[in-house]
C-alpha positions as CSV (number, residue, x, y, z in Angstrom):
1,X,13.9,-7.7,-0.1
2,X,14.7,-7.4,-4.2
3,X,16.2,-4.1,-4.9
4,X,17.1,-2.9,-8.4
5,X,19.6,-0.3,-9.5
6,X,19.3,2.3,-12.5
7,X,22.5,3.6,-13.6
8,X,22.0,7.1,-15.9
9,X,25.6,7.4,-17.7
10,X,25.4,10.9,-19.8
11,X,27.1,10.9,-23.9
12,X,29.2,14.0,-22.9
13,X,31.2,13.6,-19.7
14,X,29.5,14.4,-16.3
15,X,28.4,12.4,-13.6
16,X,26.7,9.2,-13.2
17,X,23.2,8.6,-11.6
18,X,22.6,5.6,-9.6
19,X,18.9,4.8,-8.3
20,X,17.9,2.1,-6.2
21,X,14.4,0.6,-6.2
22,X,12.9,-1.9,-4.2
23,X,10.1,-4.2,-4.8
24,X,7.8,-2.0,-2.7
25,X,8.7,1.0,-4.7
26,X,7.6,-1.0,-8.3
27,X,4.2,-2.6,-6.6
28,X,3.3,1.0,-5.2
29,X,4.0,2.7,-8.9
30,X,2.1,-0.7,-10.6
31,X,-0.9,0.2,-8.6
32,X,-0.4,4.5,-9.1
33,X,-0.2,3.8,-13.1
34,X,-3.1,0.8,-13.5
35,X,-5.3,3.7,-11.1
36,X,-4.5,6.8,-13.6
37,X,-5.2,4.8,-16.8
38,X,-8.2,3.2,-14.7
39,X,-9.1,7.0,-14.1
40,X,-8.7,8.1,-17.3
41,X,-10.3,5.9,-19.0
42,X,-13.5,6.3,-16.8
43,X,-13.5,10.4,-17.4
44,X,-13.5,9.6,-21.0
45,X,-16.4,7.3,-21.2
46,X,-18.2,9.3,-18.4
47,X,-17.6,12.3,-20.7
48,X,-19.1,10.8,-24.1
49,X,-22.2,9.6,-21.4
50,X,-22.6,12.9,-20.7
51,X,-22.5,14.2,-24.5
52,X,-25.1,11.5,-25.3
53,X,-27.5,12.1,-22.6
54,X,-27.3,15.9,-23.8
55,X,-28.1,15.2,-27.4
56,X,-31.4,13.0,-26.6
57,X,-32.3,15.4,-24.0
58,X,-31.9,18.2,-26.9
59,X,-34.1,15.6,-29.1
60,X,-36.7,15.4,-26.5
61,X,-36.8,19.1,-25.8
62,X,-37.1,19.4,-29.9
63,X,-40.0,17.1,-29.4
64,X,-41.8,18.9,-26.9
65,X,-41.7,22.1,-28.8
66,X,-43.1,20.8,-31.7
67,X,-46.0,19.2,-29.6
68,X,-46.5,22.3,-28.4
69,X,-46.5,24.6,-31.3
70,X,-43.4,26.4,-30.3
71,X,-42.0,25.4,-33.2
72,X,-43.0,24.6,-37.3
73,X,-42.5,20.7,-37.8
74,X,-40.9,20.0,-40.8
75,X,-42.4,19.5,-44.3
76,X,-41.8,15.7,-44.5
77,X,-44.9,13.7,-43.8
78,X,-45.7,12.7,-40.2
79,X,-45.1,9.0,-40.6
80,X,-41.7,10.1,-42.2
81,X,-40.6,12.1,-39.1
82,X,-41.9,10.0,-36.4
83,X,-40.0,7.1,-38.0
84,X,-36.9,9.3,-37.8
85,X,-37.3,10.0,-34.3
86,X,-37.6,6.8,-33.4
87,X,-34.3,5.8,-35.4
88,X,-32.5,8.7,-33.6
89,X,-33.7,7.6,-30.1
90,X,-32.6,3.3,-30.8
91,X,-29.7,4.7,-32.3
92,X,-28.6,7.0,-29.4
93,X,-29.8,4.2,-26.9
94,X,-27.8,1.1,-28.0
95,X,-24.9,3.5,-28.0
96,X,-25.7,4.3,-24.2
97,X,-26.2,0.9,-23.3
98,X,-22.5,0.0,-25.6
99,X,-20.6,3.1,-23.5
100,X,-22.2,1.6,-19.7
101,X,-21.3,-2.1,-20.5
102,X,-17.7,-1.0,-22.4
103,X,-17.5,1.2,-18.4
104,X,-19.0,-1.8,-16.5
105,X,-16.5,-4.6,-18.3
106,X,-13.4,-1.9,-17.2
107,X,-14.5,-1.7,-13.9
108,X,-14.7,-5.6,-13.3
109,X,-11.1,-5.6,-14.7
110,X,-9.8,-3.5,-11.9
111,X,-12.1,-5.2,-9.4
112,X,-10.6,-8.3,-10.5
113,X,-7.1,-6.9,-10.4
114,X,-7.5,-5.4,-6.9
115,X,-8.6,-8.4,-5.2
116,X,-5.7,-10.3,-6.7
117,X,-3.7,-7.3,-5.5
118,X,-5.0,-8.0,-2.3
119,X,-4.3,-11.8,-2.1
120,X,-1.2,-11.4,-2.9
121,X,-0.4,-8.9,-0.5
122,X,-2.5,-10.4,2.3
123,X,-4.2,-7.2,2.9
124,X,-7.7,-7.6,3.2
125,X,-10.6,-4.9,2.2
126,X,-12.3,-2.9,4.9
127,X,-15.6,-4.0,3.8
128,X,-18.0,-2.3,6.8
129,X,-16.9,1.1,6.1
130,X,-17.0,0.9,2.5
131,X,-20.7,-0.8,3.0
132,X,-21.8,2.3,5.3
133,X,-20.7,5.0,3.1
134,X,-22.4,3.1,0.0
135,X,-25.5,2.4,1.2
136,X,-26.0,6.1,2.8
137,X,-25.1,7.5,-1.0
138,X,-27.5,5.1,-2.5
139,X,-30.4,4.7,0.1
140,X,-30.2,7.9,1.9
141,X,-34.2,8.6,0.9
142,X,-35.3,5.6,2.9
143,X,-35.0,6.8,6.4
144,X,-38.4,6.6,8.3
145,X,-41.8,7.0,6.4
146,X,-42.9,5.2,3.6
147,X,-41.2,2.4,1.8
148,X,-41.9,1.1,-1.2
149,X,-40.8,0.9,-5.3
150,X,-40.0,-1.7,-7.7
151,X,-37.5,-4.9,-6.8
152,X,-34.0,-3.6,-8.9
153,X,-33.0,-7.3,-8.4
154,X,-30.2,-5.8,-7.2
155,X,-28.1,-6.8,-4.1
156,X,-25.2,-4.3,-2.4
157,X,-23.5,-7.5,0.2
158,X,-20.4,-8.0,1.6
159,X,-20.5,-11.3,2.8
160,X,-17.3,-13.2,3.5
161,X,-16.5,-16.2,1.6
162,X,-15.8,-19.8,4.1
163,X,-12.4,-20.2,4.3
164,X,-11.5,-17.0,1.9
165,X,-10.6,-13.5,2.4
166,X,-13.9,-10.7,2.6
167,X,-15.2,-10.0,-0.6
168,X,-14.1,-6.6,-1.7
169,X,-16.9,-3.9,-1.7
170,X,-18.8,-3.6,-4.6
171,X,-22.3,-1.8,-6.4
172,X,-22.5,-3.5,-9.9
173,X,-20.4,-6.8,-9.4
174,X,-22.1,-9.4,-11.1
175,X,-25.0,-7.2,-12.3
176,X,-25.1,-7.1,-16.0
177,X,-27.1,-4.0,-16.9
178,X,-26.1,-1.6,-14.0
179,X,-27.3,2.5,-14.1
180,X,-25.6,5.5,-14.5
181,X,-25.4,6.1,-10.8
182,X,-24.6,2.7,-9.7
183,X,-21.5,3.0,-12.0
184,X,-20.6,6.0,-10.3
185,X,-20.8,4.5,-6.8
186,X,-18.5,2.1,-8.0
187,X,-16.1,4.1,-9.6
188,X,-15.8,6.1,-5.9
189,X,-15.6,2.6,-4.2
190,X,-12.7,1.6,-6.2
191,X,-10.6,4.8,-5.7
192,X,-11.6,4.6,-1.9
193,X,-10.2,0.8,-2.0
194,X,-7.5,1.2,-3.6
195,X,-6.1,4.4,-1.8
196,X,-7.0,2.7,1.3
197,X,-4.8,-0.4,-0.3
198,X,-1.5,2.2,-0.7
199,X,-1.9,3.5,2.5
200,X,-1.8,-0.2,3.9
201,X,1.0,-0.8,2.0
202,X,3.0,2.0,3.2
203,X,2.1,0.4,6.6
204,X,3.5,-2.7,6.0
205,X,6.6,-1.2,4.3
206,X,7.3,0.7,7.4
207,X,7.0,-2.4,9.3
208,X,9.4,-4.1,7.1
209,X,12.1,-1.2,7.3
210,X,11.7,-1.3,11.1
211,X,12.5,-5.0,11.6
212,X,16.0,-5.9,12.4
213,X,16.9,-8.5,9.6
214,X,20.3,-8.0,8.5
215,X,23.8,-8.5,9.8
216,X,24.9,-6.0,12.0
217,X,28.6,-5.7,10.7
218,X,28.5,-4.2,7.3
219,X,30.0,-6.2,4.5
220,X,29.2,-9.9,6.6
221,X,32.1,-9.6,8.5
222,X,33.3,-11.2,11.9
223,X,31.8,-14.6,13.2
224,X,29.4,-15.6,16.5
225,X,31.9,-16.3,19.1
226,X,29.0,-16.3,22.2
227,X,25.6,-17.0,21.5
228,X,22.2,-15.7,23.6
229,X,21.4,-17.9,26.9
230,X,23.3,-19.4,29.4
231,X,27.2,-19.5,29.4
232,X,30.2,-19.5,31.4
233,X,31.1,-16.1,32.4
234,X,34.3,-15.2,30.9
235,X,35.7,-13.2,33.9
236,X,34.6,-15.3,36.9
237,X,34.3,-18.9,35.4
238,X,30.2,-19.2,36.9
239,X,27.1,-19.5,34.6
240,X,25.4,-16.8,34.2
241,X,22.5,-15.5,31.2
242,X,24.5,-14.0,28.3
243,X,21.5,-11.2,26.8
244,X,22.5,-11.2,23.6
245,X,25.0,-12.4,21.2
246,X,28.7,-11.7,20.5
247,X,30.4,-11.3,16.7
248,X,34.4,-11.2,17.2
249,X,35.4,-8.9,14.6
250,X,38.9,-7.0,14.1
251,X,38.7,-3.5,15.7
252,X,37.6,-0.8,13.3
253,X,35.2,-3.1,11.6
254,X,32.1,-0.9,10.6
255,X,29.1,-1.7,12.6
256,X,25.5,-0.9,10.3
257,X,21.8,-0.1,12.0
258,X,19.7,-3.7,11.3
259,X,16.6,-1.7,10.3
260,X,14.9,1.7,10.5
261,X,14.6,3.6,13.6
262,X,15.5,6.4,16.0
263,X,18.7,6.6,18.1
264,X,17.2,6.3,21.5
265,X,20.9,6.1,23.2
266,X,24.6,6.8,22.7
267,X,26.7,6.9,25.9
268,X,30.2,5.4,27.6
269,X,28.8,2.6,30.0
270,X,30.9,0.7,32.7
271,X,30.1,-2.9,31.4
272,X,29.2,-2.1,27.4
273,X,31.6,0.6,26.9
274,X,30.3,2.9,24.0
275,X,27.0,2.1,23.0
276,X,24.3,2.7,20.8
277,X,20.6,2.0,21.4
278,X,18.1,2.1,18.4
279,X,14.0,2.2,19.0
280,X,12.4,1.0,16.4
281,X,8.8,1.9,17.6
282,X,6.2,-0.9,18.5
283,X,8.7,-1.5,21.7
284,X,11.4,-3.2,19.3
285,X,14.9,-2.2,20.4
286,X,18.4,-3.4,19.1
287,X,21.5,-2.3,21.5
288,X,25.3,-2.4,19.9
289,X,28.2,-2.5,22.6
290,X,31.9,-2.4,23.2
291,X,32.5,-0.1,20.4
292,X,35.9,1.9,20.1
293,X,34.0,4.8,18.4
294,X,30.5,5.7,18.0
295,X,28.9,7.6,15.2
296,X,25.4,8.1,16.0
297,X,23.9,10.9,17.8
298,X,20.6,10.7,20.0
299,X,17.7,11.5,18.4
300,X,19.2,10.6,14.8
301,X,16.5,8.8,12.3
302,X,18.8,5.4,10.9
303,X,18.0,3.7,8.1
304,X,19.2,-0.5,7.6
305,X,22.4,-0.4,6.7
306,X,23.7,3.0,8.0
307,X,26.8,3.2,10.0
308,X,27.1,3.8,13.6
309,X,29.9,2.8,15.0
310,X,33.1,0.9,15.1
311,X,33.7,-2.9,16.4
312,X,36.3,-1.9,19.5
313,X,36.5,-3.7,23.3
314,X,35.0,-0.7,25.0
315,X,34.2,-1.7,28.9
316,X,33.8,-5.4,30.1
317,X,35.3,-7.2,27.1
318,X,38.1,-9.7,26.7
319,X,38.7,-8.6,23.0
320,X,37.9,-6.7,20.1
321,X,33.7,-8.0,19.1
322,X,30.6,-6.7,18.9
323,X,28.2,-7.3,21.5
324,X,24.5,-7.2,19.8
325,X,21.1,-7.2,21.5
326,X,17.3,-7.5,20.5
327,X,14.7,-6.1,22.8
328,X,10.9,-6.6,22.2
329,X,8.4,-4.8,24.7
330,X,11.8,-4.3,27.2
331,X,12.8,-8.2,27.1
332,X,15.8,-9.6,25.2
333,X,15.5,-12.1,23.2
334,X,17.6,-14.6,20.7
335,X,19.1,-12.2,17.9
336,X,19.7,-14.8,15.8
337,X,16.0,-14.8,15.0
338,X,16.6,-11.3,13.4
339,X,20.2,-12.1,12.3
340,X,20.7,-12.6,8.2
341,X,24.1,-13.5,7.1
Protein backbone atom coordinates (compact mmCIF):
# COMPACT_ATOMS: atom_id res chain seq x y z
CA UNK A 1 0.00 0.00 0.00
CA UNK A 2 1.32 3.78 -1.12
CA UNK A 3 1.72 5.89 1.89
CA UNK A 4 2.76 9.58 1.78
CA UNK A 5 4.44 11.68 4.44
CA UNK A 6 3.86 15.54 5.30
CA UNK A 7 6.55 16.99 7.12
CA UNK A 8 5.39 20.61 8.93
CA UNK A 9 8.89 22.36 9.74
CA UNK A 10 8.00 25.70 11.75
CA UNK A 11 10.18 29.41 10.68
CA UNK A 12 10.97 29.88 14.48
CA UNK A 13 12.44 26.75 16.12
CA UNK A 14 10.07 24.11 17.59
CA UNK A 15 9.26 20.83 16.57
CA UNK A 16 8.66 19.10 13.47
CA UNK A 17 5.35 17.38 12.33
CA UNK A 18 5.36 14.34 10.40
CA UNK A 19 2.01 12.83 8.95
CA UNK A 20 1.55 9.75 7.16
CA UNK A 21 -1.25 9.14 4.67
CA UNK A 22 -2.14 6.25 2.79
CA UNK A 23 -3.95 5.80 -0.40
CA UNK A 24 -7.18 4.91 1.52
CA UNK A 25 -6.93 7.92 3.52
CA UNK A 26 -6.68 10.38 0.02
CA UNK A 27 -9.62 8.15 -1.87
CA UNK A 28 -11.86 8.50 1.41
CA UNK A 29 -11.19 12.51 1.54
CA UNK A 30 -11.62 12.57 -2.65
CA UNK A 31 -14.98 11.19 -2.18
CA UNK A 32 -15.81 13.56 1.42
CA UNK A 33 -14.75 16.83 -0.73
CA UNK A 34 -16.43 15.92 -4.40
CA UNK A 35 -19.79 14.96 -1.83
CA UNK A 36 -19.66 18.62 0.05
CA UNK A 37 -19.09 20.63 -3.16
CA UNK A 38 -21.80 18.03 -4.73
CA UNK A 39 -23.96 19.21 -1.60
CA UNK A 40 -23.39 22.48 -1.84
CA UNK A 41 -23.88 23.13 -4.95
CA UNK A 42 -27.40 21.39 -4.86
CA UNK A 43 -28.57 23.72 -1.65
CA UNK A 44 -27.70 26.52 -3.82
CA UNK A 45 -29.66 25.77 -6.88
CA UNK A 46 -32.49 24.07 -4.68
CA UNK A 47 -32.50 27.46 -2.85
CA UNK A 48 -32.85 29.90 -6.00
CA UNK A 49 -35.83 26.98 -7.09
CA UNK A 50 -37.29 27.81 -4.22
CA UNK A 51 -37.06 31.76 -4.60
CA UNK A 52 -38.49 31.36 -8.11
CA UNK A 53 -41.36 29.21 -7.35
CA UNK A 54 -42.19 31.95 -4.60
CA UNK A 55 -42.08 34.80 -6.93
CA UNK A 56 -44.64 33.19 -9.61
CA UNK A 57 -46.66 31.88 -6.83
CA UNK A 58 -46.71 35.71 -5.56
CA UNK A 59 -47.62 36.58 -9.45
CA UNK A 60 -50.41 34.20 -9.48
CA UNK A 61 -51.73 35.14 -6.10
CA UNK A 62 -51.51 39.02 -7.63
CA UNK A 63 -53.52 37.51 -10.42
CA UNK A 64 -56.19 36.15 -8.58
CA UNK A 65 -56.81 39.25 -6.58
CA UNK A 66 -57.22 41.33 -9.33
CA UNK A 67 -59.78 38.73 -10.86
CA UNK A 68 -61.46 38.95 -7.95
CA UNK A 69 -61.67 42.55 -7.23
CA UNK A 70 -59.46 42.45 -4.20
CA UNK A 71 -57.44 44.64 -5.69
CA UNK A 72 -57.40 47.94 -8.35
CA UNK A 73 -55.61 46.74 -11.64
CA UNK A 74 -53.43 49.15 -12.91
CA UNK A 75 -54.06 52.02 -15.25
CA UNK A 76 -52.24 50.56 -18.40
CA UNK A 77 -54.63 49.06 -20.81
CA UNK A 78 -55.65 45.43 -20.50
CA UNK A 79 -53.86 44.15 -23.60
CA UNK A 80 -50.75 45.98 -22.10
CA UNK A 81 -50.85 44.09 -18.77
CA UNK A 82 -51.85 40.81 -19.87
CA UNK A 83 -48.89 40.96 -22.27
CA UNK A 84 -46.77 41.69 -19.27
CA UNK A 85 -47.95 38.82 -17.39
CA UNK A 86 -47.30 36.66 -19.86
CA UNK A 87 -43.61 37.95 -20.32
CA UNK A 88 -43.15 37.68 -16.48
CA UNK A 89 -44.46 34.01 -16.46
CA UNK A 90 -41.97 32.77 -19.89
CA UNK A 91 -39.50 34.66 -18.32
CA UNK A 92 -39.62 33.03 -14.81
CA UNK A 93 -40.27 29.61 -16.65
CA UNK A 94 -37.26 29.28 -18.93
CA UNK A 95 -35.25 30.23 -15.84
CA UNK A 96 -36.90 27.21 -13.88
CA UNK A 97 -36.44 24.97 -16.59
CA UNK A 98 -32.37 26.57 -16.97
CA UNK A 99 -31.89 26.02 -12.88
CA UNK A 100 -33.54 21.95 -13.16
CA UNK A 101 -31.39 21.07 -16.24
CA UNK A 102 -28.00 23.18 -14.76
CA UNK A 103 -29.23 20.55 -11.28
CA UNK A 104 -29.89 17.57 -13.57
CA UNK A 105 -26.43 17.97 -15.73
CA UNK A 106 -24.55 18.16 -11.89
CA UNK A 107 -26.14 15.25 -10.83
CA UNK A 108 -25.25 12.97 -13.90
CA UNK A 109 -21.67 14.19 -13.21
CA UNK A 110 -21.59 12.67 -9.81
CA UNK A 111 -23.58 9.62 -11.00
CA UNK A 112 -21.04 9.26 -13.59
CA UNK A 113 -18.23 9.80 -11.12
CA UNK A 114 -19.65 7.28 -8.60
CA UNK A 115 -19.93 4.47 -10.80
CA UNK A 116 -16.44 4.94 -11.92
CA UNK A 117 -15.71 5.15 -8.27
CA UNK A 118 -17.17 1.93 -7.96
CA UNK A 119 -15.42 0.12 -10.84
CA UNK A 120 -12.46 0.98 -9.68
CA UNK A 121 -12.91 -0.09 -6.32
CA UNK A 122 -14.85 -3.18 -7.21
CA UNK A 123 -17.61 -2.36 -4.88
CA UNK A 124 -20.77 -2.80 -6.39
CA UNK A 125 -24.19 -0.64 -5.59
CA UNK A 126 -26.82 -2.17 -3.36
CA UNK A 127 -29.37 -1.69 -5.89
CA UNK A 128 -32.69 -3.60 -4.20
CA UNK A 129 -32.56 -1.52 -1.21
CA UNK A 130 -32.09 1.62 -2.82
CA UNK A 131 -35.05 0.51 -5.43
CA UNK A 132 -37.44 -0.22 -2.34
CA UNK A 133 -36.85 2.92 -0.52
CA UNK A 134 -37.42 4.88 -3.97
CA UNK A 135 -40.26 3.52 -5.22
CA UNK A 136 -42.19 3.69 -1.58
CA UNK A 137 -41.13 7.76 -1.60
CA UNK A 138 -42.39 8.04 -5.08
CA UNK A 139 -45.38 5.60 -5.43
CA UNK A 140 -46.57 5.31 -1.93
CA UNK A 141 -50.28 6.55 -3.16
CA UNK A 142 -50.68 3.49 -5.33
CA UNK A 143 -51.39 0.79 -2.75
CA UNK A 144 -54.80 -0.99 -3.42
CA UNK A 145 -57.75 0.99 -5.06
CA UNK A 146 -57.81 2.71 -8.07
CA UNK A 147 -54.96 3.11 -10.58
CA UNK A 148 -54.78 5.25 -13.13
CA UNK A 149 -53.01 8.79 -14.55
CA UNK A 150 -51.02 9.86 -17.46
CA UNK A 151 -47.79 7.66 -18.84
CA UNK A 152 -44.61 10.07 -17.43
CA UNK A 153 -42.57 8.00 -19.97
CA UNK A 154 -40.70 7.53 -17.14
CA UNK A 155 -38.87 4.24 -16.00
CA UNK A 156 -37.25 3.80 -12.17
CA UNK A 157 -35.03 0.07 -13.12
CA UNK A 158 -32.19 -1.46 -11.90
CA UNK A 159 -31.41 -3.93 -14.26
CA UNK A 160 -27.99 -5.43 -14.47
CA UNK A 161 -26.01 -5.02 -17.40
CA UNK A 162 -24.52 -8.83 -19.20
CA UNK A 163 -21.30 -9.26 -18.24
CA UNK A 164 -21.05 -5.69 -16.18
CA UNK A 165 -21.43 -4.59 -12.71
CA UNK A 166 -25.46 -3.52 -11.49
CA UNK A 167 -26.37 -0.39 -12.63
CA UNK A 168 -26.24 2.14 -9.83
CA UNK A 169 -29.75 3.34 -8.57
CA UNK A 170 -31.13 6.04 -10.14
CA UNK A 171 -34.63 8.53 -10.67
CA UNK A 172 -33.71 10.89 -13.56
CA UNK A 173 -30.78 8.99 -15.37
CA UNK A 174 -31.32 9.37 -18.87
CA UNK A 175 -34.52 11.47 -18.53
CA UNK A 176 -34.00 14.85 -20.04
CA UNK A 177 -36.75 16.97 -18.50
CA UNK A 178 -37.05 15.48 -14.88
CA UNK A 179 -39.46 17.34 -11.91
CA UNK A 180 -38.79 19.02 -9.02
CA UNK A 181 -39.35 15.87 -6.90
CA UNK A 182 -37.76 13.42 -9.06
CA UNK A 183 -34.52 15.62 -8.57
CA UNK A 184 -34.96 15.35 -5.05
CA UNK A 185 -35.26 11.57 -4.98
CA UNK A 186 -32.13 11.59 -6.69
CA UNK A 187 -30.30 13.88 -4.73
CA UNK A 188 -31.21 11.46 -1.51
CA UNK A 189 -30.19 8.33 -3.65
CA UNK A 190 -26.84 9.69 -4.26
CA UNK A 191 -26.03 10.67 -0.61
CA UNK A 192 -27.51 7.15 0.46
CA UNK A 193 -24.98 5.58 -2.32
CA UNK A 194 -22.29 7.14 -1.69
CA UNK A 195 -22.31 6.96 2.31
CA UNK A 196 -23.09 3.43 1.73
CA UNK A 197 -19.79 3.47 -0.66
CA UNK A 198 -17.48 4.94 2.47
CA UNK A 199 -18.80 2.61 4.73
CA UNK A 200 -17.72 -0.27 2.25
CA UNK A 201 -14.63 1.23 1.93
CA UNK A 202 -13.82 1.35 5.50
CA UNK A 203 -14.69 -2.41 5.27
CA UNK A 204 -12.35 -3.24 2.88
CA UNK A 205 -9.60 -1.03 4.60
CA UNK A 206 -10.09 -3.04 7.70
CA UNK A 207 -9.71 -6.11 5.76
CA UNK A 208 -6.55 -4.83 4.27
CA UNK A 209 -5.00 -3.81 7.75
CA UNK A 210 -5.96 -7.30 9.09
CA UNK A 211 -4.15 -9.37 6.47
CA UNK A 212 -0.73 -10.48 7.30
CA UNK A 213 1.43 -9.09 4.23
CA UNK A 214 4.66 -7.89 5.47
CA UNK A 215 7.86 -9.29 6.82
CA UNK A 216 7.77 -10.19 10.23
CA UNK A 217 11.26 -8.98 11.29
CA UNK A 218 11.25 -5.27 11.11
CA UNK A 219 13.74 -3.56 8.88
CA UNK A 220 13.87 -7.10 6.34
CA UNK A 221 16.15 -8.67 8.32
CA UNK A 222 17.27 -12.44 8.81
CA UNK A 223 16.76 -15.07 5.96
CA UNK A 224 14.24 -18.45 5.57
CA UNK A 225 16.39 -21.14 6.93
CA UNK A 226 13.22 -23.92 7.23
CA UNK A 227 10.34 -23.59 5.05
CA UNK A 228 6.47 -24.86 5.84
CA UNK A 229 5.86 -28.75 5.04
CA UNK A 230 7.68 -31.69 5.42
CA UNK A 231 11.38 -31.81 6.81
CA UNK A 232 13.80 -33.61 8.67
CA UNK A 233 13.42 -33.04 12.22
CA UNK A 234 16.36 -31.28 13.54
CA UNK A 235 16.58 -33.11 16.93
CA UNK A 236 15.69 -36.76 15.97
CA UNK A 237 16.88 -36.97 12.21
CA UNK A 238 12.88 -38.46 11.15
CA UNK A 239 10.40 -36.43 8.79
CA UNK A 240 8.01 -34.87 10.31
CA UNK A 241 5.42 -31.67 9.14
CA UNK A 242 7.23 -28.34 9.99
CA UNK A 243 3.78 -25.73 10.63
CA UNK A 244 5.32 -22.93 9.68
CA UNK A 245 8.39 -21.29 8.63
CA UNK A 246 11.69 -20.36 10.24
CA UNK A 247 13.79 -16.83 9.71
CA UNK A 248 17.41 -17.25 11.42
CA UNK A 249 18.05 -13.91 12.68
CA UNK A 250 20.78 -12.65 15.34
CA UNK A 251 19.20 -12.55 18.85
CA UNK A 252 17.68 -9.25 19.67
CA UNK A 253 16.45 -8.71 16.18
CA UNK A 254 13.01 -6.77 16.58
CA UNK A 255 10.13 -8.93 15.59
CA UNK A 256 6.88 -6.48 14.07
CA UNK A 257 2.98 -7.62 14.08
CA UNK A 258 2.26 -8.58 10.03
CA UNK A 259 -1.09 -6.80 10.18
CA UNK A 260 -3.83 -5.49 12.51
CA UNK A 261 -5.17 -7.46 15.26
CA UNK A 262 -5.67 -8.38 18.93
CA UNK A 263 -3.04 -10.16 21.07
CA UNK A 264 -4.91 -13.32 21.62
CA UNK A 265 -1.70 -14.99 23.46
CA UNK A 266 1.56 -14.22 25.23
CA UNK A 267 2.99 -17.10 27.38
CA UNK A 268 6.45 -19.34 28.01
CA UNK A 269 5.72 -22.67 26.19
CA UNK A 270 7.80 -25.92 26.41
CA UNK A 271 8.38 -26.33 22.58
CA UNK A 272 7.93 -22.38 21.32
CA UNK A 273 9.41 -20.73 24.23
CA UNK A 274 7.99 -17.17 24.48
CA UNK A 275 5.32 -16.61 22.28
CA UNK A 276 2.89 -14.37 20.92
CA UNK A 277 -0.36 -15.16 19.25
CA UNK A 278 -2.24 -12.38 17.20
CA UNK A 279 -6.18 -12.91 16.06
CA UNK A 280 -6.87 -11.01 13.40
CA UNK A 281 -10.73 -11.70 13.36
CA UNK A 282 -12.40 -13.74 10.47
CA UNK A 283 -10.38 -16.88 12.18
CA UNK A 284 -6.92 -15.46 10.67
CA UNK A 285 -4.18 -16.06 13.28
CA UNK A 286 -0.32 -15.39 12.95
CA UNK A 287 1.81 -17.08 16.00
CA UNK A 288 5.69 -15.76 16.65
CA UNK A 289 7.97 -18.22 18.67
CA UNK A 290 11.30 -18.76 20.35
CA UNK A 291 11.59 -15.23 21.34
CA UNK A 292 14.17 -14.19 24.11
CA UNK A 293 11.71 -11.31 25.19
CA UNK A 294 8.23 -10.55 24.48
CA UNK A 295 6.58 -7.23 24.45
CA UNK A 296 3.06 -7.67 23.85
CA UNK A 297 0.48 -8.09 26.42
CA UNK A 298 -2.92 -10.11 26.00
CA UNK A 299 -5.60 -8.29 24.93
CA UNK A 300 -3.38 -5.41 23.30
CA UNK A 301 -4.86 -4.01 19.77
CA UNK A 302 -1.48 -4.21 17.19
CA UNK A 303 -1.21 -2.42 14.32
CA UNK A 304 1.38 -3.88 11.03
CA UNK A 305 4.50 -2.99 11.90
CA UNK A 306 4.39 -2.67 15.79
CA UNK A 307 6.88 -4.44 17.83
CA UNK A 308 6.38 -7.40 19.90
CA UNK A 309 9.06 -9.15 20.63
CA UNK A 310 12.67 -10.05 20.27
CA UNK A 311 14.26 -12.88 17.80
CA UNK A 312 15.86 -15.27 20.86
CA UNK A 313 15.99 -19.46 20.95
CA UNK A 314 13.35 -19.69 23.56
CA UNK A 315 12.28 -23.57 24.03
CA UNK A 316 12.94 -26.31 21.27
CA UNK A 317 15.36 -24.46 19.06
CA UNK A 318 18.87 -25.14 17.77
CA UNK A 319 19.68 -21.31 17.46
CA UNK A 320 18.76 -17.94 17.58
CA UNK A 321 15.41 -17.56 14.58
CA UNK A 322 12.19 -16.77 14.45
CA UNK A 323 9.64 -19.32 14.14
CA UNK A 324 6.42 -17.75 12.23
CA UNK A 325 3.05 -19.30 11.75
CA UNK A 326 -0.30 -18.49 9.72
CA UNK A 327 -3.50 -19.91 10.84
CA UNK A 328 -6.77 -19.61 8.86
CA UNK A 329 -10.08 -20.97 10.46
CA UNK A 330 -7.51 -23.05 13.12
CA UNK A 331 -5.32 -24.70 10.19
CA UNK A 332 -1.78 -23.62 9.34
CA UNK A 333 -0.93 -22.87 6.30
CA UNK A 334 2.22 -21.69 3.91
CA UNK A 335 3.35 -18.17 5.33
CA UNK A 336 5.02 -17.39 2.52
CA UNK A 337 1.78 -16.66 0.87
CA UNK A 338 1.44 -13.73 3.34
CA UNK A 339 5.26 -13.09 3.54
CA UNK A 340 6.54 -9.69 1.65
CA UNK A 341 10.21 -9.12 1.66
Amino acid sequence: MKKWTVMLIPHDPGDTRTFTLSSWHSRILVTLLAGLVFTTSCLYQWNRLVRLQASRLAQENWLLQVQSGRVEPPAEPAASSGQEVRDVEERLRSEYQASLAAITAELTDLYNMEAKARDITGMAPRPVKAVERITESIGAGNRGGGKGGPDTGIEITMDSHQGASPRLPSVIFGVSRPSADLILQEIRSRTRSFRELVQDMEVARSRVERTPSIWPLQGGAGRRSSGFGYRRDPFTGRISQHMGTDLCAPAGTSIQATARGTVAESALDGDFGNMVVIDHGNGLQTLYAHMSKRLARVGQTVKRGDAIGEVGTTGRSTGPHLHYEVHVGNKPVDPDKYLRE
